[in-house]
MARSE-470203 format. One record per residue (C-alpha): x, y, z negated. Coordinates in nm, 3 decimals, decimal comma. Layout:
! MARSE-470203
<rec><c1>X</c1><c2>Y</c2><c3>Z</c3></rec>
...
This chain:
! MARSE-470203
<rec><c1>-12,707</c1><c2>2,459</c2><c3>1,392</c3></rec>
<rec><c1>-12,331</c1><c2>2,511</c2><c3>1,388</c3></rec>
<rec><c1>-12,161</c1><c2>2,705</c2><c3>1,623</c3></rec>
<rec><c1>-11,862</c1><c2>2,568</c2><c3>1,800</c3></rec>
<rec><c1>-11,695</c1><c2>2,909</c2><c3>1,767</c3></rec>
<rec><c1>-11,729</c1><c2>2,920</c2><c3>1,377</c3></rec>
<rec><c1>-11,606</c1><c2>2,535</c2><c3>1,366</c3></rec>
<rec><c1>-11,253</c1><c2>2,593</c2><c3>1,567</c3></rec>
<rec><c1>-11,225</c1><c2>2,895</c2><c3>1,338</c3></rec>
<rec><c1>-11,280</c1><c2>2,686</c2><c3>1,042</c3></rec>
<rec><c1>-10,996</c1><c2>2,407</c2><c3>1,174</c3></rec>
<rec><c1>-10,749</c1><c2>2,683</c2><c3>1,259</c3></rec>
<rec><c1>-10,783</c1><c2>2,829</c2><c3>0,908</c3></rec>
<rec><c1>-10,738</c1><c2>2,489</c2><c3>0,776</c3></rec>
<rec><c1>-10,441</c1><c2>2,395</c2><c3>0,988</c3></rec>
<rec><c1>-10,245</c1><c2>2,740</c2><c3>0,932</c3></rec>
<rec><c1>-10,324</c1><c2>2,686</c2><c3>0,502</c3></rec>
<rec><c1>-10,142</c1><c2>2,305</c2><c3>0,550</c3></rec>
<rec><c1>-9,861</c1><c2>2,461</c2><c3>0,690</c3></rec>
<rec><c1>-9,844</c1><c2>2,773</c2><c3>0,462</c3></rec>
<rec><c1>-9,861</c1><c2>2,481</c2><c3>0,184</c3></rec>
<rec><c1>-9,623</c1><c2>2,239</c2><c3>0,349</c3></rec>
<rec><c1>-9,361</c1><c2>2,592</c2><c3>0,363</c3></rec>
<rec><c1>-9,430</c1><c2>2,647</c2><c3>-0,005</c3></rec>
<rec><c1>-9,359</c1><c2>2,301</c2><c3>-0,084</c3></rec>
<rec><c1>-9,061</c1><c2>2,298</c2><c3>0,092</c3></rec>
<rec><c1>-8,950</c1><c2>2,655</c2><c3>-0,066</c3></rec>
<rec><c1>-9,025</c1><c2>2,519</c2><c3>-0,396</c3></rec>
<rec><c1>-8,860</c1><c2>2,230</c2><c3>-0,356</c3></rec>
<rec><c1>-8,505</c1><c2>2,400</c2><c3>-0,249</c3></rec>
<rec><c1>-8,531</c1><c2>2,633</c2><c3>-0,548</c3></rec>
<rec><c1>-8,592</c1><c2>2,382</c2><c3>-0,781</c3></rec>
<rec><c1>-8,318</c1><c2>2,169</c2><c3>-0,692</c3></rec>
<rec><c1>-8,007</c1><c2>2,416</c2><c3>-0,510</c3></rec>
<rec><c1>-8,096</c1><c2>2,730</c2><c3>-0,779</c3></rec>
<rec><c1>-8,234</c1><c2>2,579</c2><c3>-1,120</c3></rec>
<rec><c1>-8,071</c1><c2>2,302</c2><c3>-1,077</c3></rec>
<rec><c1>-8,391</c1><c2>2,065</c2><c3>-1,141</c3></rec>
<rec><c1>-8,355</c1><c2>1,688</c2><c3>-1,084</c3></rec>
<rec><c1>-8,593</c1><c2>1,494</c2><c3>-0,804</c3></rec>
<rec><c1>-8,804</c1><c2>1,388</c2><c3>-1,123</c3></rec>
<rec><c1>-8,862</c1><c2>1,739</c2><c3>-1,211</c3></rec>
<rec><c1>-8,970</c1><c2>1,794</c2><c3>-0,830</c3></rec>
<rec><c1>-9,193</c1><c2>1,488</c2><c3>-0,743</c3></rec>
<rec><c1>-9,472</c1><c2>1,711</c2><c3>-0,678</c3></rec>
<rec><c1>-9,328</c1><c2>1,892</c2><c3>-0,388</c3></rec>
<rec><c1>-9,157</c1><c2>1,599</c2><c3>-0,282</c3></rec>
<rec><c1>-9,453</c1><c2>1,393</c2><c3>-0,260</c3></rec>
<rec><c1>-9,618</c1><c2>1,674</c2><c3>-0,059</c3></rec>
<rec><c1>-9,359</c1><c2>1,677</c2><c3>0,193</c3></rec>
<rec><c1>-9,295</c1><c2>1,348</c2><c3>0,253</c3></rec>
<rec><c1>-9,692</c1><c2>1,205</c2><c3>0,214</c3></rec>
<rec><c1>-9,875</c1><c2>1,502</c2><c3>0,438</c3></rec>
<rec><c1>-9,699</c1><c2>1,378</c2><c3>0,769</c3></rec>
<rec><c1>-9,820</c1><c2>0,986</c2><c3>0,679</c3></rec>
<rec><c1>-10,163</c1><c2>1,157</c2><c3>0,570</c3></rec>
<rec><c1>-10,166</c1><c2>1,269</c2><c3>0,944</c3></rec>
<rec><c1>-10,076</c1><c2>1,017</c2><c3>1,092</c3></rec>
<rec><c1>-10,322</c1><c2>0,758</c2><c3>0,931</c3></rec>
<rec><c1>-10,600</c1><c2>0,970</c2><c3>1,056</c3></rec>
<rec><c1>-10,477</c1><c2>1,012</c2><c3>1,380</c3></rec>
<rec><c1>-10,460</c1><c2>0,678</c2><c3>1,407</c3></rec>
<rec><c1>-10,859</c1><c2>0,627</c2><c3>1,231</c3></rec>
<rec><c1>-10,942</c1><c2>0,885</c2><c3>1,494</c3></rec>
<rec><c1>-10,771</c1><c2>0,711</c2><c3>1,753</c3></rec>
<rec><c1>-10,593</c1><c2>1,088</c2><c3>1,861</c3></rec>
<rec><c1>-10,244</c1><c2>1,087</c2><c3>1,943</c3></rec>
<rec><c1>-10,071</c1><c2>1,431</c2><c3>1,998</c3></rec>
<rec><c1>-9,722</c1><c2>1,287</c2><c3>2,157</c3></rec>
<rec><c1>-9,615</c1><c2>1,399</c2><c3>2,482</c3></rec>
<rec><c1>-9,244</c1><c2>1,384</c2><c3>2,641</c3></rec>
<rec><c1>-9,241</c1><c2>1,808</c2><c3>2,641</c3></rec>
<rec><c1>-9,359</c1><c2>1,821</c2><c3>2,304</c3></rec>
<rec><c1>-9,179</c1><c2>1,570</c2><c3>2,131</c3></rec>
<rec><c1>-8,812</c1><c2>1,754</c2><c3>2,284</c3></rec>
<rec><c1>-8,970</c1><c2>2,076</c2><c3>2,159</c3></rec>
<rec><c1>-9,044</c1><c2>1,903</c2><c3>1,845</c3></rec>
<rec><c1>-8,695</c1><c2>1,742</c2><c3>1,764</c3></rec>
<rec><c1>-8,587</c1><c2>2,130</c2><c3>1,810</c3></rec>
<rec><c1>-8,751</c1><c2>2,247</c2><c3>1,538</c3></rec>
<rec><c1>-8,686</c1><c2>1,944</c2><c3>1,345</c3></rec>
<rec><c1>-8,305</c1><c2>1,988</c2><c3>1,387</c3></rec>
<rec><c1>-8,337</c1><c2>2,325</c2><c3>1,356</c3></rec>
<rec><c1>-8,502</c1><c2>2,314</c2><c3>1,031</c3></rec>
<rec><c1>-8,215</c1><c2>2,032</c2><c3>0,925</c3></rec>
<rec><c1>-7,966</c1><c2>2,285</c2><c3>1,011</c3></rec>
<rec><c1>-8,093</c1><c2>2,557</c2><c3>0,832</c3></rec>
<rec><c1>-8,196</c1><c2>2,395</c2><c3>0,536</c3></rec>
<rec><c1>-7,912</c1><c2>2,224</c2><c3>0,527</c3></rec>
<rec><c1>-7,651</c1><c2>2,549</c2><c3>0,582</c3></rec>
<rec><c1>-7,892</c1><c2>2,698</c2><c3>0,247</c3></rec>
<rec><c1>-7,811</c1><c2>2,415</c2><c3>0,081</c3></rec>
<rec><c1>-7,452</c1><c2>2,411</c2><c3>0,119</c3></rec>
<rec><c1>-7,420</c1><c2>2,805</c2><c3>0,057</c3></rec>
<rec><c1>-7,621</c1><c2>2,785</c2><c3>-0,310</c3></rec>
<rec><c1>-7,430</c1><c2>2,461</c2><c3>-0,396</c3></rec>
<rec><c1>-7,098</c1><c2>2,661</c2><c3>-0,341</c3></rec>
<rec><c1>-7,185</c1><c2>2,947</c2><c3>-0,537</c3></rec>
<rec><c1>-7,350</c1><c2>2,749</c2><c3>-0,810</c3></rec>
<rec><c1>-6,989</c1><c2>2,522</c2><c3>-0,817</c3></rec>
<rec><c1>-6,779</c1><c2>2,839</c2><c3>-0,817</c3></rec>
<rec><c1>-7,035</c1><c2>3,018</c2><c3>-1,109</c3></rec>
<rec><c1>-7,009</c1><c2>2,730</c2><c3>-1,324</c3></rec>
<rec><c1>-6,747</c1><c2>2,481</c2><c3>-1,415</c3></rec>
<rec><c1>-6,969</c1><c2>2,222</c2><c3>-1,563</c3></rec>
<rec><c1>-7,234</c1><c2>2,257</c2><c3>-1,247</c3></rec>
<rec><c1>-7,247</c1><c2>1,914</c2><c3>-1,152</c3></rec>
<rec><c1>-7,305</c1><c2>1,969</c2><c3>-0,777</c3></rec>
<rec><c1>-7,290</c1><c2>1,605</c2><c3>-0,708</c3></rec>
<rec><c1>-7,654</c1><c2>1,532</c2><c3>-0,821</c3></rec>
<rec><c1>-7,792</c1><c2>1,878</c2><c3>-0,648</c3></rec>
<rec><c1>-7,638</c1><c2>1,714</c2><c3>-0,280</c3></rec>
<rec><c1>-7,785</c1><c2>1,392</c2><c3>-0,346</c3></rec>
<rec><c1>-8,129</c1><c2>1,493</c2><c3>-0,374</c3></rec>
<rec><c1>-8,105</c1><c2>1,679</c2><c3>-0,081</c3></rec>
<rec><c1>-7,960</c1><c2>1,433</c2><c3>0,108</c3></rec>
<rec><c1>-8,200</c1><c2>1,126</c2><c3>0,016</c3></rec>
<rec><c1>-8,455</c1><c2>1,421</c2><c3>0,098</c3></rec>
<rec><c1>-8,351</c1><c2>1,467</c2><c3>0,424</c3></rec>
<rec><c1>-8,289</c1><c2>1,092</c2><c3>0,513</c3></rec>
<rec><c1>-8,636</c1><c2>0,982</c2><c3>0,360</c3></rec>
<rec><c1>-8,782</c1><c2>1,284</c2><c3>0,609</c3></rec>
<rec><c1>-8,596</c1><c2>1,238</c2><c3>0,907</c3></rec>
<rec><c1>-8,691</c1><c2>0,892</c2><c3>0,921</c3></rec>
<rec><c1>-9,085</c1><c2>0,881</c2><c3>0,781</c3></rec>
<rec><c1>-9,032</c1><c2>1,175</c2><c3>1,082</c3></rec>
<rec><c1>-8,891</c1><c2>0,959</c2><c3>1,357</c3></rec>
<rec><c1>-9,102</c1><c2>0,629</c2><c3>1,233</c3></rec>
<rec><c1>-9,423</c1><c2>0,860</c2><c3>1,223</c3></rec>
<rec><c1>-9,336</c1><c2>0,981</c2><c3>1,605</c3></rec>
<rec><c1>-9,237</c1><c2>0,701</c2><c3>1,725</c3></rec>
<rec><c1>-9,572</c1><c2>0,481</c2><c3>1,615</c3></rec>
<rec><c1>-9,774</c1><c2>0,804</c2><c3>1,718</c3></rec>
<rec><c1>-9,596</c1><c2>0,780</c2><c3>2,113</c3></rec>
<rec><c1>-9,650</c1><c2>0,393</c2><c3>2,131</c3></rec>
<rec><c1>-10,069</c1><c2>0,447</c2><c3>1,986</c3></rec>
<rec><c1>-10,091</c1><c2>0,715</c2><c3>2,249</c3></rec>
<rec><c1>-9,993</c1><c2>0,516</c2><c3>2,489</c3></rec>
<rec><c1>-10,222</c1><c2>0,230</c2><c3>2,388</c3></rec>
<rec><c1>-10,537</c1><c2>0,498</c2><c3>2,381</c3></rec>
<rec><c1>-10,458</c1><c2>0,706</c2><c3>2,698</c3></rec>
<rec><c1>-10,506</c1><c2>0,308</c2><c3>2,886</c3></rec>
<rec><c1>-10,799</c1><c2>0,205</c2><c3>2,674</c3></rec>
<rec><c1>-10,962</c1><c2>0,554</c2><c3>2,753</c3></rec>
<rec><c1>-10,833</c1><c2>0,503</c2><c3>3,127</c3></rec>
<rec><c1>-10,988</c1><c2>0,141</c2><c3>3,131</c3></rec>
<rec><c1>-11,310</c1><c2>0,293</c2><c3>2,982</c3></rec>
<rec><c1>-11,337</c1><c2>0,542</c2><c3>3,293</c3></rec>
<rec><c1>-11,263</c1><c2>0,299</c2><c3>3,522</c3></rec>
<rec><c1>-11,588</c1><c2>0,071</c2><c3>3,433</c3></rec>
């Protein structure tokens, strides 16, 4: 027999690791490409990771028939999102600077165009991801609604 208190233990531990992983992907990722100036080749790993975890979700939210969209916490949401854009994106600019003023031959060009077709490909697997998970949650909150009502 398990007890309920051990299983929501169990799935908080497990959330809080994907998000410690999804930061140390993202970490990774910036370091690679702003301060070794790695190519996205030499970074598919953590790009994969950040880019394939929030379709991962969603497919099984969607196998599960959960959806976890509501109007306060999608504004809240697109906070953090453009906050994260913001600050990611202020990083980036700083360490491409500096590496452009170190080095003569740094070719910043390649550095901002990682970033940027990182950011684009998140932004919108992002807004695609929210917007399918609004429209489902509509459909199951009146399916669930319909099943009460019989």
């Amino acid at each position: 027999m398990k007890d309920e208190r051990i299983e929501q233990a169990k799935n908080k531990i497990g959330r809080e690791l994907a998000v410690i992983i999804l930061y140390c992907a993202a970490l990774s990722f910036c370091i690679k490409v702003l301060v070794f100036h790695m190519e996205l080749r030499d970074c598919i790993t953590e790009y994969l990771i950040l880019i394939l975890s929030p379709l991962y979700q969603l497919i099984r939210m969607h196998m599960m028939k959960v959806s976890i969209y509501s109007k306060q916490g999608n504004k809240q949401s697109l906070k953090n999102l453009l906050k994260v854009i913001i600050v990611l994106g202020m990083t980036s600019a700083l360490l491409i600077i500096n590496s452009a003023k170190e080095s003569a031959a740094y070719d910043w060009q390649k550095s901002t165009i990682s970033i940027t077709v990182f950011f684009v490909l998140f932004a919108v697997v992002y807004g695609v991801a929210n917007k399918f998970n609004q429209h489902r949650g509509h459909l199951y909150e009146k399916e669930f609604d319909d099943d009460n009502e019989n």
